[in-house]
C-alpha positions in Angstrom: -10.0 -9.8 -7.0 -10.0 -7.4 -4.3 -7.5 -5.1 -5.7 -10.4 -3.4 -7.9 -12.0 -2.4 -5.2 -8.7 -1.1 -3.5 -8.5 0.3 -6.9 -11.8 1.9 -6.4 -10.7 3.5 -3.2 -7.6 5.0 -4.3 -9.1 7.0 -7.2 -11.9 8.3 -4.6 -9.2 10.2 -3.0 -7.1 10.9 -6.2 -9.5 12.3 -7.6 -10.8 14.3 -4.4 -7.1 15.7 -4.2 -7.6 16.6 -7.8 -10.4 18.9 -7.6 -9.4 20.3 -3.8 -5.7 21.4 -5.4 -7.1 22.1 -8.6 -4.7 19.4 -10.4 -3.8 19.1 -14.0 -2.3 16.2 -14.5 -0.9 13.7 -11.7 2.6 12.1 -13.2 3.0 9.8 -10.7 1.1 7.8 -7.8 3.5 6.3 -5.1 1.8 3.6 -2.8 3.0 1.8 0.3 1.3 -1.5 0.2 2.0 -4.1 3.4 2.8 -7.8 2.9 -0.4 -8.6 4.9 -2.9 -6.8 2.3 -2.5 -9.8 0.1 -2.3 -7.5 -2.9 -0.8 -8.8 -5.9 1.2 -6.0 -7.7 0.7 -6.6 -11.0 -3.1 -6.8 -10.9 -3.2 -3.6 -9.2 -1.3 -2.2 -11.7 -3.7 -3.1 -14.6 -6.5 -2.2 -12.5 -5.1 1.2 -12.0 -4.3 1.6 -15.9 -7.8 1.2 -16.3 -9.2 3.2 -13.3 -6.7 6.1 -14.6 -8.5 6.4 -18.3 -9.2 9.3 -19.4 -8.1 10.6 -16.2 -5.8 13.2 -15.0 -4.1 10.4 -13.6 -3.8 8.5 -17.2 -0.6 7.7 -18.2 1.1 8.2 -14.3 3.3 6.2 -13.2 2.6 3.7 -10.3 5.1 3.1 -8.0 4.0 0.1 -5.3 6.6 -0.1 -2.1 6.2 -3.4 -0.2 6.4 -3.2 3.3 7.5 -6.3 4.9 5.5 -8.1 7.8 7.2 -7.3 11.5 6.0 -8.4 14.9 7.1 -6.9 18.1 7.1 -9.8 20.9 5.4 -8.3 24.2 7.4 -10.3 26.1 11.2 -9.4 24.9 10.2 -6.4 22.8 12.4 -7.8 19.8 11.4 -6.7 16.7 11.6 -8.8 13.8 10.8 -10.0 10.3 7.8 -12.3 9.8 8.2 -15.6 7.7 5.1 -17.6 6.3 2.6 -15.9 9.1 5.0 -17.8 12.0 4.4 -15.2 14.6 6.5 -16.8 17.2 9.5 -14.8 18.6 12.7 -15.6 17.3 14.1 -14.7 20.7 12.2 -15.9 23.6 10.1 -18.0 21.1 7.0 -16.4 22.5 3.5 -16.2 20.9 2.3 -12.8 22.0 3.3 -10.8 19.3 2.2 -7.7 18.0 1.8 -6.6 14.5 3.8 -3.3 13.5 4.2 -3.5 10.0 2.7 -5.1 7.1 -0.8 -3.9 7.0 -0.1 -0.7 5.7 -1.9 0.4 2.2 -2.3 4.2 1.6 -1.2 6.7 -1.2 2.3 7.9 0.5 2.3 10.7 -2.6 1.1 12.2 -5.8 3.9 13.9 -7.8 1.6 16.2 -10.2 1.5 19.1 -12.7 -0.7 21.9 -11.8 
């Protein structure tokens, strides 16, 4: 379950972001979490619950935005949408594709009381 250590990670820089800005309570944690992460939502959910007590953060809300998986094929430059890890252009039917989203996993915001 590597979503406790992501977990782990996350409350690092909550928490750093707490104490620079002096924070009271955080309401609300808004992630952006790419396809390719493999993270299952709900376990990181009950990971955070118990990362966030007796917390600041305890009791915020957890808001988890899925970003799809794209490729970009170098040799058409389409952009599309990902299916079961087929990286093969829809287009030109290519192989050479670059990944441009779907690997994302940061903490976009913090809505907070001060």
């Amino acid at each position: 379950m590597h979503e406790m250590a992501i977990v782990d990670s996350l409350f690092k820089i909550i928490n750093a972001k707490v104490k620079e800005h002096q924070i009271k309570k955080v309401v609300k944690v808004k992630l952006k979490v790419g396809e390719m992460t493999a993270v299952e939502p709900m376990t990181l959910t009950a990971c955070f619950e118990v990362y966030a007590q007796n917390t600041v953060v305890e009791g915020a809300e957890l808001v988890i935005e899925r970003i799809p998986l794209q490729g970009k094929c170098r040799e058409c430059a389409n952009v599309f949408r990902v299916y079961n890890y087929n990286f093969q252009c829809p287009q030109c039917e290519s192989r050479s594709i670059e990944t441009v989203a779907g690997r994302e996993l940061y903490i976009e915001n913090l809505e907070v009381e001060e």
